[in-house]
Structure formats: structure tokens, C-alpha cells
C-alpha positions in Angstrom: 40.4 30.3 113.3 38.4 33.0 112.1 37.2 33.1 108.2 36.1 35.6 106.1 32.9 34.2 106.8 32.5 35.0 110.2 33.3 38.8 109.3 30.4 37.9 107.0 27.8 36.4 109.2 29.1 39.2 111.8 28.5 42.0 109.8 25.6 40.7 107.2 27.3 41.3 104.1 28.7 39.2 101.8 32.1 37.3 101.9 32.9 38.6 98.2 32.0 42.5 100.1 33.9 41.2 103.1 36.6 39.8 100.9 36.6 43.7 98.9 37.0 45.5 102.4 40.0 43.2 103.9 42.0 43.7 101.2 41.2 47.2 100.6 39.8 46.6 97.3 36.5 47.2 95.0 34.2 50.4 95.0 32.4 50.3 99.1 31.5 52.7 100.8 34.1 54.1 103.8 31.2 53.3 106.0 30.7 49.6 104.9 34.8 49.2 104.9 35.0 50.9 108.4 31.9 48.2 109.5 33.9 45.2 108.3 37.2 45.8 109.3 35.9 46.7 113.3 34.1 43.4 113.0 37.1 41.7 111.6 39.1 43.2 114.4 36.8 42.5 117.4 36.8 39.0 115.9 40.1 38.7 116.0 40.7 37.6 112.6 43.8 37.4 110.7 44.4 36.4 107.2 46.3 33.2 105.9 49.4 35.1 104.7 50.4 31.7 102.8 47.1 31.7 100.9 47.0 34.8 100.0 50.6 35.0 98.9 50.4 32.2 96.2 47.5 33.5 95.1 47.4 36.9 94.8 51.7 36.7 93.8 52.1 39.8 96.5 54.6 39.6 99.6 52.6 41.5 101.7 55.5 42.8 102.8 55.8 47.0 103.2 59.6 48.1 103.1 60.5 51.1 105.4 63.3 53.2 105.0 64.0 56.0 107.5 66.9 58.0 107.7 67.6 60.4 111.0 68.0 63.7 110.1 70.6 64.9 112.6 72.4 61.5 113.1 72.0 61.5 116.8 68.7 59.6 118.2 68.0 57.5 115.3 64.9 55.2 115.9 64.6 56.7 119.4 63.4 60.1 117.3 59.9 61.0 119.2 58.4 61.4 115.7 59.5 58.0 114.0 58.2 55.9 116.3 54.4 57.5 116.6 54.3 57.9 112.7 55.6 54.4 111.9 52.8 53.0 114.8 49.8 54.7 112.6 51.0 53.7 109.6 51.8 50.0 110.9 47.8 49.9 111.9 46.9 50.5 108.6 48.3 47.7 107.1 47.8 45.4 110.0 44.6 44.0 109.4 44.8 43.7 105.3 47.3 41.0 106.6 50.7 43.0 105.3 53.8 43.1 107.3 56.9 46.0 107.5 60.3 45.8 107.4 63.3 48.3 107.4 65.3 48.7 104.1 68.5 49.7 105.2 71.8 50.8 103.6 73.9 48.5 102.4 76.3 47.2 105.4 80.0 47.8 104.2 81.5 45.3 101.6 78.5 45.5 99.7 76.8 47.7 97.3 72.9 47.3 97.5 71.0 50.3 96.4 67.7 50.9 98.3 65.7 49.7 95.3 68.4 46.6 95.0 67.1 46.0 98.6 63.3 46.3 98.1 63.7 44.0 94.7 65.4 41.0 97.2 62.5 41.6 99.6 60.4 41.3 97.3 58.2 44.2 98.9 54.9 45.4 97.2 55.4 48.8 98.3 58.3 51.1 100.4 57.5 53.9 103.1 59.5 56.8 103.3 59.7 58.2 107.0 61.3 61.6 106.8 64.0 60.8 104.7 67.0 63.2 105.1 67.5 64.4 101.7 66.0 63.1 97.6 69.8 61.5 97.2 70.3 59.5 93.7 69.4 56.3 96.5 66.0 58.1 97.3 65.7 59.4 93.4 66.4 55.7 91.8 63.6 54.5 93.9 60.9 57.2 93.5 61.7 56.4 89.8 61.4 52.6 89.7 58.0 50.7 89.3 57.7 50.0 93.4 55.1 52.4 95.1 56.0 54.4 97.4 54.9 57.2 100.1 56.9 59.8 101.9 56.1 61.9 104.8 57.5 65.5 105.6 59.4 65.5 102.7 59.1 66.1 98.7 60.0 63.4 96.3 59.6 64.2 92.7 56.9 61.5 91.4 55.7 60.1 95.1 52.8 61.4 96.9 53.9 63.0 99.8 51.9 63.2 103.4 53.6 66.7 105.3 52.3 69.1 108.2 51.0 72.5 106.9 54.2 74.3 107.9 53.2 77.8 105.5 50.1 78.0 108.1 52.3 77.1 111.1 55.6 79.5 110.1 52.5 81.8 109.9 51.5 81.4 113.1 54.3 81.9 114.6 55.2 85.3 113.4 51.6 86.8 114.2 52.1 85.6 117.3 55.1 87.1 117.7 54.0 89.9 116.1 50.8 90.7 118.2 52.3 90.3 121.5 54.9 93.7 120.2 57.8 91.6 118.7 58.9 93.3 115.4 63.1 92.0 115.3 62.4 88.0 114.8 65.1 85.8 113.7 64.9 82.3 112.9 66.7 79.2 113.0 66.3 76.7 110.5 67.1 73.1 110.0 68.3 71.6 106.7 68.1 74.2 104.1 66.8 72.1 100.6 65.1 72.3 97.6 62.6 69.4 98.5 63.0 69.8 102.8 58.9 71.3 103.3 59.8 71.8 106.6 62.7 74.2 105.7 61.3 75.9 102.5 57.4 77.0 104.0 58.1 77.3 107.6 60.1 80.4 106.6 57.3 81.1 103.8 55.1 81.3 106.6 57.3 83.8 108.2 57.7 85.9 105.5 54.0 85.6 104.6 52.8 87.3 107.6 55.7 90.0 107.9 54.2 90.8 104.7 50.9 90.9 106.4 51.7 93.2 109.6 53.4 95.5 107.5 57.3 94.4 108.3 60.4 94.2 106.5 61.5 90.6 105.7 65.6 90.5 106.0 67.1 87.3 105.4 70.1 88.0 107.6 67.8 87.3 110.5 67.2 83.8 109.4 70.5 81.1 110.0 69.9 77.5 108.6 72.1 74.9 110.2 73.4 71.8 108.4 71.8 69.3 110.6 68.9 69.7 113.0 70.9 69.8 115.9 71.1 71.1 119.7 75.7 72.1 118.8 74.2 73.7 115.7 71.5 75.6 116.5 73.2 76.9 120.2 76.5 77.9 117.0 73.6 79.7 115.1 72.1 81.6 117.4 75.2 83.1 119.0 75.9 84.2 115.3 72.7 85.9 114.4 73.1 88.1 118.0 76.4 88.7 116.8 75.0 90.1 113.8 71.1 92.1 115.4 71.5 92.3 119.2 68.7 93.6 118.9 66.5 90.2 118.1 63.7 89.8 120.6 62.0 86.4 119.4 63.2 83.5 117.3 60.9 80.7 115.6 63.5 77.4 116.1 62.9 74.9 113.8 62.6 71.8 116.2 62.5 71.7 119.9 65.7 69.9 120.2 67.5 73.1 118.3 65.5 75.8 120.2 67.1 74.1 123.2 70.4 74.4 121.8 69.3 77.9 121.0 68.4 79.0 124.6 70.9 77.6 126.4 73.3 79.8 124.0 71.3 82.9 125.1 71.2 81.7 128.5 75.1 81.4 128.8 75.9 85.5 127.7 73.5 86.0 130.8 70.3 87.0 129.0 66.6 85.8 130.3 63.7 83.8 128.4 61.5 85.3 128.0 62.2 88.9 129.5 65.1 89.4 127.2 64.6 87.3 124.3 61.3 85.1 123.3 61.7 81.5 121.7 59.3 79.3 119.6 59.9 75.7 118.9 58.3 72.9 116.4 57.5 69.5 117.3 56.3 69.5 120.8 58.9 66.9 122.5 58.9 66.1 126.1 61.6 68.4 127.2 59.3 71.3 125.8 57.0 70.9 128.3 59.9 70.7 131.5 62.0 73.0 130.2 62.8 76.8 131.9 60.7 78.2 130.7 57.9 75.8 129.4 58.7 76.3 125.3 55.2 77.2 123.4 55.7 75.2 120.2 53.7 73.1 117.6 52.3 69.6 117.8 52.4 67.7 115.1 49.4 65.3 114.1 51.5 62.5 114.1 48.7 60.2 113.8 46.9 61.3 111.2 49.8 61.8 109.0 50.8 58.0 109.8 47.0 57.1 108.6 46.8 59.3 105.6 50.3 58.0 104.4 49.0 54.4 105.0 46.2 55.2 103.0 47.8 56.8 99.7 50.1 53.8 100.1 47.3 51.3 100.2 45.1 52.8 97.3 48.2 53.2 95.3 48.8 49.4 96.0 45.2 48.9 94.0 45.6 51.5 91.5 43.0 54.0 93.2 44.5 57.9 92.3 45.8 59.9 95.4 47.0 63.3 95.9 50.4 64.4 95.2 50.4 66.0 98.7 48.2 66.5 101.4 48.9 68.8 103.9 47.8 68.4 108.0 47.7 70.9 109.9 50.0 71.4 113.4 48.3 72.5 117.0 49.9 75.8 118.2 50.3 74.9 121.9 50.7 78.3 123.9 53.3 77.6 127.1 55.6 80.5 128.7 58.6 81.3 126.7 57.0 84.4 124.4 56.8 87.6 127.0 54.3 90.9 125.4 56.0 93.7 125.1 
């Protein structure tokens, strides 16, 4: 079994300074930490959970809560699973483990901070939660830690993409290949959604910019991020401009749902109407057209939110909200006028 020791004999630092680095801990350098914790995994060592629970009083368990936005593909989301993966690294090796805090199953009435309290966790995850309910609020609120990503919770540091910069992009994209009547579709329209709110601040941002007229009844948000609802929403903005010639769609899925809709009234992509998506899912790349669309940096928002998480954990300060940026990934479904 491999000891602290080990790392220390490994590495040449102490097993206080090795001791400091595994459990994320003390004033060292990233450089020293980064050092100690490849040794420690190229030694394949892994802590005494036992030990360190009786002495230190902590679980070392991390509660997850995610909640799927459009109540369809649930854990099979293509997002979840890649930001759950990063952030599960992160806590590997300090010797923590995650589970899911789920709703209460029917007959009982366990909120999620009930939950966390009879798991005893040191510290809750929160993966894209749907909305900041009184469940979501109660937690934020109580003396647990907690991170979120792509979302805003009042009082918890939050990890999101840079969607003002990518609504942005976008447009001018749009805008410099001769488009001037853009719609967009939106998902979940609320007051803490960042995906919602700067993605179409974004928009409006550069209209402002290139010198166009913003006019909200180009913009439809849908009640869920779905394929039905965003195929509904489209048909109802070309009922309204039929004169649209691009649309920024707030996830792939829903630009699908989107250009099938134009699709069906006999209209080409993109000779007749351009699309844009968000996310960059498989079916963007094999779809008719290929979709351009963003790529989220999954991993390093699952790393960052491990991070704050961690530091919080020790007392260190961490931002309110850190912002990554998205890759604009140029395909086939925007044609220059």
C-alpha cells in the first residue's frame, strides 16, 4: 500500500508538504501541488478513507444534484456526463467520493438539504440545475458548500460558458456574411438561466454594433429546451417575419427541431434560411447540412467547478463566477448573401 511517504521520498518533499497537497490544504505553490499529486497518481496511491474520516470528522463524500432541463435524456445528456467526469477527477485523488442527491421518492418529503444532512456530505455539486426553486434556494442558503455550473444561484459561486461573447458571435457572423433579419430561439427564459439572459445579450450587443435594429418579436423562448418546442417556435416566428434569414438556436437538439420545421413548408438550409446551434452534439456534425455551432469547454468548466468547490471546502476565497469561453466551430448551415 502506498503512504504518504512514498509520495515523499518520490517527490523529495516532505510528508507534512505531501500531506498539505493531498488534501488540498496549506499555502504551496500550484507547481509543488501539481508535482505531488502526478507522483501520488503514478504511484498509485490512495488514501485510507477510514483514517481520515475519524480524524479529520469529514465524509469525504461530494453530493450531486442534477436536474435535466427538458425532461427527456436525463443522465444520457452529452453535457452531464463529460462535466460530472472533470469534476469527479478533481476530487479523486484527495480521496473524496460522489453521490447523487435526488428528489425525494413519493411518500416521503426530503428536501435536497434534508438529503445532503443524512449523507452527511461535506459539500453538494450543482450540474445545470433547471431552475433556483425554494429546493435549490434552501440549499444555497444553508451552511453546506456548494458549486453550480451554467447557472446563477444567489450566494454560490457559479462556473458558466461566456455566452455574452458567444450570442456575440453569433450575430457578427451572421451579420458579416449579409444576414440583417435574425431571429432566435431560446430555451428556458429566467431570471438566474445565464444561458438564456446573455446569449441574447450577446445578440443584441452586436446588433447594436453593426448598426441594426434589435426587435424582440424576432426572439421566441420555449418552455423547455426541446426538439417539439423549438420545431412549435420557429413555425411561429415565420408566421410572424417571413422574411427571417438566419436564427441563433439555443442548443443543437432545438435547432434540430427548428430545421426540420423549416424543412417541412419546403424551404432549404442554408439557401433559404441559415441556422446556428449551441453545444456541439453529435448529430451536429451528421446532420443536413452539418450545423456550425459552439463547443463548450466542458472540461475545463468541470475542473474550475472542482476547484472553487475544493478551496471553498478549506476556506480559500473563490470568485462568485468565472466565465469560459465556447469554440465557435464553423460547419455548412450559414450561406453569404
Amino acid at each position: 500500500m502506498v503512504t504518504i511517504y512514498d509520495i515523499a521520498s518520490k517527490t523529495g518533499y516532505s510528508a507534512p508538504t505531501v500531506s498539505k497537497a493531498l488534501n488540498k490544504t496549506g499555502g504551496l505553490s500550484d507547481s509543488t501541488r501539481k508535482k505531488i499529486l502526478d507522483a501520488a497518481k503514478e504511484l498509485g496511491y490512495r488514501p485510507n478513507i477510514t483514517a481520515r474520516t475519524l480524524t479529520t470528522k469529514k465524509s469525504f463524500l461530494i453530493g450531486i444534484i442534477y436536474e435535466d432541463a427538458d425532461m427527456q435524456r436525463g443522465f444520457d445528456h452529452p453535457l452531464f456526463g463529460k462535466i460530472l467526469n472533470k469534476f469527479r477527477d478533481g476530487f479523486e485523488l484527495a480521496g473524496y467520493d460522489l453521490i447523487f442527491i435526488s428528489h425525494a421518492p413519493i411518500g416521503e418529503k426530503k428536501s435536497y438539504v434534508e438529503h445532503c444532512y443524512h449523507r452527511n456530505v461535506d459539500a453538494v455539486g450543482i450540474i445545470n440545475p433547471v431552475s433556483a426553486d425554494s429546493e435549490i434556494m434552501e440549499l444555497a442558503e444553508s451552511d453546506i458548500p456548494c458549486v453550480s455550473t451554467n447557472f446563477i444561484i444567489p450566494g454560490v459561486p457559479t462556473v458558466v460558458t461566456a455566452n455574452v461573447d458567444s450570442g456575440y458571435k453569433a450575430a457578427s457572423y451572421f451579420i458579416e456574411n449579409g444576414h440583417k433579419k435574425i431571429a432566435y430561439i431560446g430555451g428556458t427564459y429566467s431570471q438566474y438561466n445565464m444561458a438564456a439572459i446573455d446569449r441574447l445579450e450577446g445578440l443584441k450587443n452586436a446588433f447594436r454594433d453593426f448598426g441594426l435594429k434589435y426587435d424582440k418579436s424576432y426572439v421566441k423562448f420555449c418552455h423547455k429546451w426541446s426538439r417539439a418546442e423549438s420545431h412549435d417556435a420557429m413555425k411561429e416566428l415565420l408566421e410572424r417575419h417571413d422574411d427571417i434569414t438566419a436564427v441563433f438556436v439555443a442548443n443543437d437538439n432545438m435547432a434540430v427541431g427548428a430545421m426540420e420545421y423549416v424543412k417541412s413548408i419546403g424551404k432549404r438550409i442554408p439557401e433559404d434560411i441559415s441556422f446556428i446551434g449551441f453545444d456541439d452534439e453529435m448529430i451536429s456534425e451528421f446532420y443536413s447540412p452539418p450545423l456550425t455551432t459552439f463547443r463548450q469547454d466542458i472540461k475545463t468548466i468541470g475542473e474550475l467547478s472542482a476547484e472553487i468547490l475544493m478551496n471553498r471546502l478549506v476556506g480559500i476565497p473563490v470568485c462568485e463566477c468565472v466565465r469560459v469561453p465556447a469554440e465557435f466551430i464553423e460547419r455548412k448551415s450559414v450561406k453569404k448573401l
